[in-house]
N, C-alpha and C positions, 0 to 999 in steps of 0.2 A: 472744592477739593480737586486734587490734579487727576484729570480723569484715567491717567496711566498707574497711578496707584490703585485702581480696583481691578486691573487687566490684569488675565492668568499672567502665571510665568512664559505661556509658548508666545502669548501675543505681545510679551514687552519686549521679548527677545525678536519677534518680528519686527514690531514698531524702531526698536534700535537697527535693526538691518534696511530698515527704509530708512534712515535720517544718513545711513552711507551712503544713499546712491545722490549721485548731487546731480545727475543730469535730469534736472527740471523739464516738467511737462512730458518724459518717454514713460506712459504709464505700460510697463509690464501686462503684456497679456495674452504669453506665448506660456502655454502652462507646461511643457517642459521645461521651459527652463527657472520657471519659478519653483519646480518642485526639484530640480536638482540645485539651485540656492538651497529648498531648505533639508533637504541630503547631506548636505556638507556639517550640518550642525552636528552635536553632540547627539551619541544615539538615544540614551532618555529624553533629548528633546522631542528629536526626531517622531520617536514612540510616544510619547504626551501627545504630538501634533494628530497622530495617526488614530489614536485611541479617543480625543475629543471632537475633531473635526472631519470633516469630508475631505473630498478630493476637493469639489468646486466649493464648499466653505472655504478652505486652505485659499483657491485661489480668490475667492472675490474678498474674502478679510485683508487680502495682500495689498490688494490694489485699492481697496476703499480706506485703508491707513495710507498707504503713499498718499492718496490725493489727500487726505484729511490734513499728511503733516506740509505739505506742500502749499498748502492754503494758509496753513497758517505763516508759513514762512513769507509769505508773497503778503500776508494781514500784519504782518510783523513790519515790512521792507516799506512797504503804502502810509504806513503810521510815521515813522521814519521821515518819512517825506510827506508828510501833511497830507495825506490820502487816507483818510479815516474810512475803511469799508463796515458795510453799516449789513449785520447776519441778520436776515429778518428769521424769528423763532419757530424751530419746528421746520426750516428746511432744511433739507439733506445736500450736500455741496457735492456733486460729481462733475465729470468732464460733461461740459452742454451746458447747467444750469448757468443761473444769472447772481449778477453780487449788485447792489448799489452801492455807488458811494456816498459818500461827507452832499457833492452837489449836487445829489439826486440822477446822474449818469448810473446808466444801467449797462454792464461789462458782463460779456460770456468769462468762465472761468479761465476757458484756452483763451481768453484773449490775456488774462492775471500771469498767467502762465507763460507765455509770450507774448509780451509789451510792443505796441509797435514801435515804428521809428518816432514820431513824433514822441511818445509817454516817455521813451529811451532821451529822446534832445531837453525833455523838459526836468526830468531828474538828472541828467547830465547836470545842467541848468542850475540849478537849487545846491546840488553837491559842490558845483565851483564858486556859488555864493558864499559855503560853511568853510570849505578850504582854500583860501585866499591868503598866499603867506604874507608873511608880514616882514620885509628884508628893508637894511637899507638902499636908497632909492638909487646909490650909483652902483647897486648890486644888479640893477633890473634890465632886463635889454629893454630896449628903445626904440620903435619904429623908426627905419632908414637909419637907424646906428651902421657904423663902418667897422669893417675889418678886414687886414692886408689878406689875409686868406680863411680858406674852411676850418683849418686848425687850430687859429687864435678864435674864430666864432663859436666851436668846440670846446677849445681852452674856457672861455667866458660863460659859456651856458652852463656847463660842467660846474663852475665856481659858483654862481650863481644856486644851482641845485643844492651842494654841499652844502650851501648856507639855508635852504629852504627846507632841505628833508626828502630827496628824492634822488632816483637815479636816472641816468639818461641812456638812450639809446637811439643811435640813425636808424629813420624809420623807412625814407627814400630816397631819392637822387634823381638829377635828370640832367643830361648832357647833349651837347650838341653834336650835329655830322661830324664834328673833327674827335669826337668824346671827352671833348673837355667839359668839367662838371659847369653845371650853369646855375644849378636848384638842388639843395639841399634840407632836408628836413630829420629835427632833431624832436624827440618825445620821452613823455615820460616812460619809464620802464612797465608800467600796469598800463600803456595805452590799448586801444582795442579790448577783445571778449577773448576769451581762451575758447581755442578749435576741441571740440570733442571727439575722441576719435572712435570709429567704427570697432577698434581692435580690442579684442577682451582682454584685460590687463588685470593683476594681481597687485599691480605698486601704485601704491598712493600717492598723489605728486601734487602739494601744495597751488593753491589761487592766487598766480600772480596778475594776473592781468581784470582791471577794474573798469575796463572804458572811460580810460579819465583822457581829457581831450588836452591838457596842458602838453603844449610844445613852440620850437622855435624856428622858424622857414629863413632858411636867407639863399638870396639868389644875386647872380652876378650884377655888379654892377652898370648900367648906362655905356662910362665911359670904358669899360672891359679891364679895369684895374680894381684888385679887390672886391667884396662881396656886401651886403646892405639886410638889415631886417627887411622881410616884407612881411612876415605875420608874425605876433606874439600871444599866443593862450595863456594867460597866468593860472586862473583855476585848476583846482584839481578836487575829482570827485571822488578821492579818498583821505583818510588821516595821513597827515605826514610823517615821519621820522623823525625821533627825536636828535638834536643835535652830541648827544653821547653816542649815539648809534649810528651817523651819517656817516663815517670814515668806512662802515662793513658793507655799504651799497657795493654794485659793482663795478660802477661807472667811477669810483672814490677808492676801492683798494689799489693798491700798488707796494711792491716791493722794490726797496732803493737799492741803488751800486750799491751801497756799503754792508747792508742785509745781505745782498744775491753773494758777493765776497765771502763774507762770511762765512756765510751756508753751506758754500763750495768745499771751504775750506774743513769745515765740520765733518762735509759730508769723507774727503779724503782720511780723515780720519774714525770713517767707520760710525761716524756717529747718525744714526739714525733718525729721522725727517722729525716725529713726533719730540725728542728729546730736542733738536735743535728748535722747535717750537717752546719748548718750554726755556732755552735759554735766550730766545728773543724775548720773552716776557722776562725773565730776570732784569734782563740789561735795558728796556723801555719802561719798567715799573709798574706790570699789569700787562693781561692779555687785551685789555681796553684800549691800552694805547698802541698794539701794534695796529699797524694799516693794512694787514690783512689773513684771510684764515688759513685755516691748515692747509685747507684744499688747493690752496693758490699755492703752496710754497710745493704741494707733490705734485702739482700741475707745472712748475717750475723747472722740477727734480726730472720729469716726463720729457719735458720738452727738450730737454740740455742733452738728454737720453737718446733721444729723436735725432740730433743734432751732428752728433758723432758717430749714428746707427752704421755699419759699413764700412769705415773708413778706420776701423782698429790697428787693420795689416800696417796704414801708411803714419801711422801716427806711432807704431812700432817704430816704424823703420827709420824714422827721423830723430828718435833718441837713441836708436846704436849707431 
């Protein structure tokens, strides 16, 4: 039986408040500020909490569910990746104790909690073995493949992605005393960890970033004409996008002359950004087939905004 099912009402409404904090391994245990979390609640919660529980009941049920649902998430992820942890019965899991796994390796919990680098390189590892697209082979770069410059290397990785399910982004650069680019490096869009930030925030902001190591390095060439693969990562340690879905990446949208025309033209006539969304979906036969979303076409409408900011008087004055 799921053992959240025989928990009061104050402690499922607790346990839900811990499966929102996603910053793994910070166990809370500043008791202000876990009692003004649970302040914020509904006041019959608040009064339930007040009327069954203690001060330090309140706090140590807090912290002893975070770490309970935490474990499991990390017992979840371990399975996942062939890391079977093995609960010997009747112990109590906090921050300190020990877990074994599947090969008899004995792990503190903070170590479950924060993986080092090595446990990180080897789930890397296993995740680029399940996600290995499968494109045709003159879709693939190539070690010491050629390209006249950065943009056709760009152009080609970019393509290559569309057909695999991902997006791309320049992740670094490096140039010489004159600043001419010499090394460029291209990655997937979830490359790296997402940065947590210090700052208390109210908005939720989706997990983009997976630590998936798939990218493409090219650096100048020898003879100082054009530029060469030197490294290619094909894995990638997430699901990829489906090909109906790959045009909405970001590195794939794009709005053409004849859409931005359009648009402009609509827009002169007062018609407003979301309607003229809906008559680029008429006229391409589905929002599926436009190449990209609303936000880009008011991001469009911003910038063209931007463009002309100032310069009203002089644009007067050249039509009288």
């Amino acid at each position: 039986m799921n053992p959240q099912h025989s928990m009061p009402e104050h402690l499922r409404v607790m346990s839900a408040m811990i499966r929102d904090l996603r910053a793994v391994g910070n166990v809370l245990t500043d008791e202000q500020q876990i009692l003004a979390m649970l302040r914020s609640l509904p006041d019959k919660t608040w009064d339930h909490f007040k009327l069954t529980m203690t001060h330090n009941e309140i706090v140590k049920t807090f912290n002893d569910l975070k770490c309970h649902l935490e474990l499991e998430a990390e017992r979840q992820d371990a399975m996942r990746g062939n890391e079977v942890l093995v609960v010997e019965p009747g112990q109590r899991k906090t921050i300190g104790s020990k877990c074994k796994r599947q090969d008899g390796k004995t792990l503190d919990v903070i170590q479950l909690l924060s993986p080092s680098s090595s446990q990180l390189c080897e789930e890397s590892t296993n995740s680029c073995q399940l996600y290995t697209p499968q494109v045709k082979n003159e879709l693939i770069p190539r070690i010491n493949q050629q390209f006249r410059n950065l943009d056709d290397a760009y152009v080609f990785y970019n393509n290559y992605a569309f057909h695999v399910g991902f997006s791309v982004r320049i992740n670094s650069s490096k140039t010489d005393k004159n600043g001419e680019t010499i090394r460029k490096d291209y990655v997937c869009f979830k490359e790296r960890e997402r940065r947590i930030s210090k700052a208390t925030t109210t908005r939720r902001r989706g997990l983009t970033r997976e630590k998936c190591g798939a990218k493409l390095a090219v650096m100048r060439a020898r003879s100082g004409e054009g530029f060469v693969v030197s490294n290619f990562v094909e894995g990638h340690s997430h699901p990829l996008t489906t090909p109906r879905k790959a045009h909405l990446l970001k590195s794939h949208r794009r709005i053409s002359d004849a859409q931005k025309s359009l648009t402009q033209h609509l827009a002169a006539a007062n018609v407003p950004p979301h309607q003229q969304m809906s008559i680029l979906e008429l006229q391409v036969g589905g929002l599926e087939h436009v190449e990209f979303l609303p936000r880009d076409l008011y991001n469009k409408n911003r910038d063209e905004r931007n463009c002309v900011d100032g310069y009203g008087a002089d644009m007067l004055l050249q039509v009288f």
